[in-house]
C-alpha positions as CSV (number, residue, x, y, z in Angstrom):
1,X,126.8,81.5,-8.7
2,X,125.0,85.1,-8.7
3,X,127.0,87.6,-6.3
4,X,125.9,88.7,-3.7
5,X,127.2,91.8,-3.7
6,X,124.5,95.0,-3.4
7,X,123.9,97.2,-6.7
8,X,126.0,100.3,-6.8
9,X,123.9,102.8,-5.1
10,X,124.2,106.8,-5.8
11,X,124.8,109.4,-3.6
12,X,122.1,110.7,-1.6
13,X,122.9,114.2,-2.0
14,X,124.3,114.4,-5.7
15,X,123.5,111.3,-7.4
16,X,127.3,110.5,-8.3
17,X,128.0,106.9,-8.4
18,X,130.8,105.1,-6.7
19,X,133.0,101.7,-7.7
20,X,132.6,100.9,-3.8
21,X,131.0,101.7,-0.4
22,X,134.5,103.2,1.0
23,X,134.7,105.5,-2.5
24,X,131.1,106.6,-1.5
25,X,131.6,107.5,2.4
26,X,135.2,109.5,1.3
27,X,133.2,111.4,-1.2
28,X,129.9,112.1,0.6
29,X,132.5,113.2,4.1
30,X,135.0,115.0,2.0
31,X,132.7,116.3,-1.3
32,X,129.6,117.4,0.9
33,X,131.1,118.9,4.2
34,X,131.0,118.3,7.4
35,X,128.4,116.2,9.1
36,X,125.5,117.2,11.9
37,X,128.4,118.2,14.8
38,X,126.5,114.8,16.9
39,X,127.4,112.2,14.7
40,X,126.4,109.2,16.0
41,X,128.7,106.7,17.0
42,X,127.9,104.1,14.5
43,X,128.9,106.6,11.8
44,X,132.0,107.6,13.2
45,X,132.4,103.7,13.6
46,X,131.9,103.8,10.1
47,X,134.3,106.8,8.8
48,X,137.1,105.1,10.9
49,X,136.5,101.7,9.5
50,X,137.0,103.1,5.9
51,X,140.3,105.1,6.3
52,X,142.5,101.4,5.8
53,X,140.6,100.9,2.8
54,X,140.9,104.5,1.7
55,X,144.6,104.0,2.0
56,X,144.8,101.1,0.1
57,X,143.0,102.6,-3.0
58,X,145.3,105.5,-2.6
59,X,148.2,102.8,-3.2
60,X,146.8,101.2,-5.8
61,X,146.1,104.4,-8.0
62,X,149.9,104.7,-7.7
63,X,151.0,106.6,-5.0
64,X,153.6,105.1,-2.5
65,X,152.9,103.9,0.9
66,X,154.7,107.3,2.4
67,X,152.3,109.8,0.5
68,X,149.5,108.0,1.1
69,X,150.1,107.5,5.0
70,X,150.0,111.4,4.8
71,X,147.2,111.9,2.8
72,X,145.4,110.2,4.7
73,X,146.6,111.9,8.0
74,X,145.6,115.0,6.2
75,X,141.6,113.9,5.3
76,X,141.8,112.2,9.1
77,X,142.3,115.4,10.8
78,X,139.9,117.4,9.0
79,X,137.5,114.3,9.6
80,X,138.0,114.7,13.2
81,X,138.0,118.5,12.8
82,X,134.4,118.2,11.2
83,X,133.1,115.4,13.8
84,X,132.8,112.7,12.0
85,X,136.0,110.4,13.1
């Protein structure tokens, strides 16, 4: 049976390409800057939605749960500092 899945797509502003969708928003919030200052809700909806699955990739490329609770404090308050959380 043919996944469903959709193709990997690139970012908009660079063209990098990404294993998954939470890989992509991290990158294009973090790599690009900050966002217009009125985000809409929906994409704050979004960047908040992808923090658990930012931590969990953190875990798996081998840091423990301690560092990566902080690290991802750390890219959550500049996320909110930017407007985008």
């Amino acid at each position: 049976m043919p996944s469903k899945r959709k193709p990997e797509q690139p970012c908009a502003l660079c063209g990098r390409v990404h294993e998954n969708p939470s890989e992509r928003l991290a990158h294009f919030l973090v790599g690009h800057g900050p966002l217009n200052t009125g985000a809409t809700p929906r994409k704050r909806h979004r960047a908040r939605a992808a923090l658990p699955k930012i931590h969990r990739r953190l875990e798996e490329m081998g840091f423990d749960e301690v560092q990566a609770h902080r690290i991802l404090a750390a890219v959550a308050e500049e996320l909110r500092k930017m407007g985008a959380l």
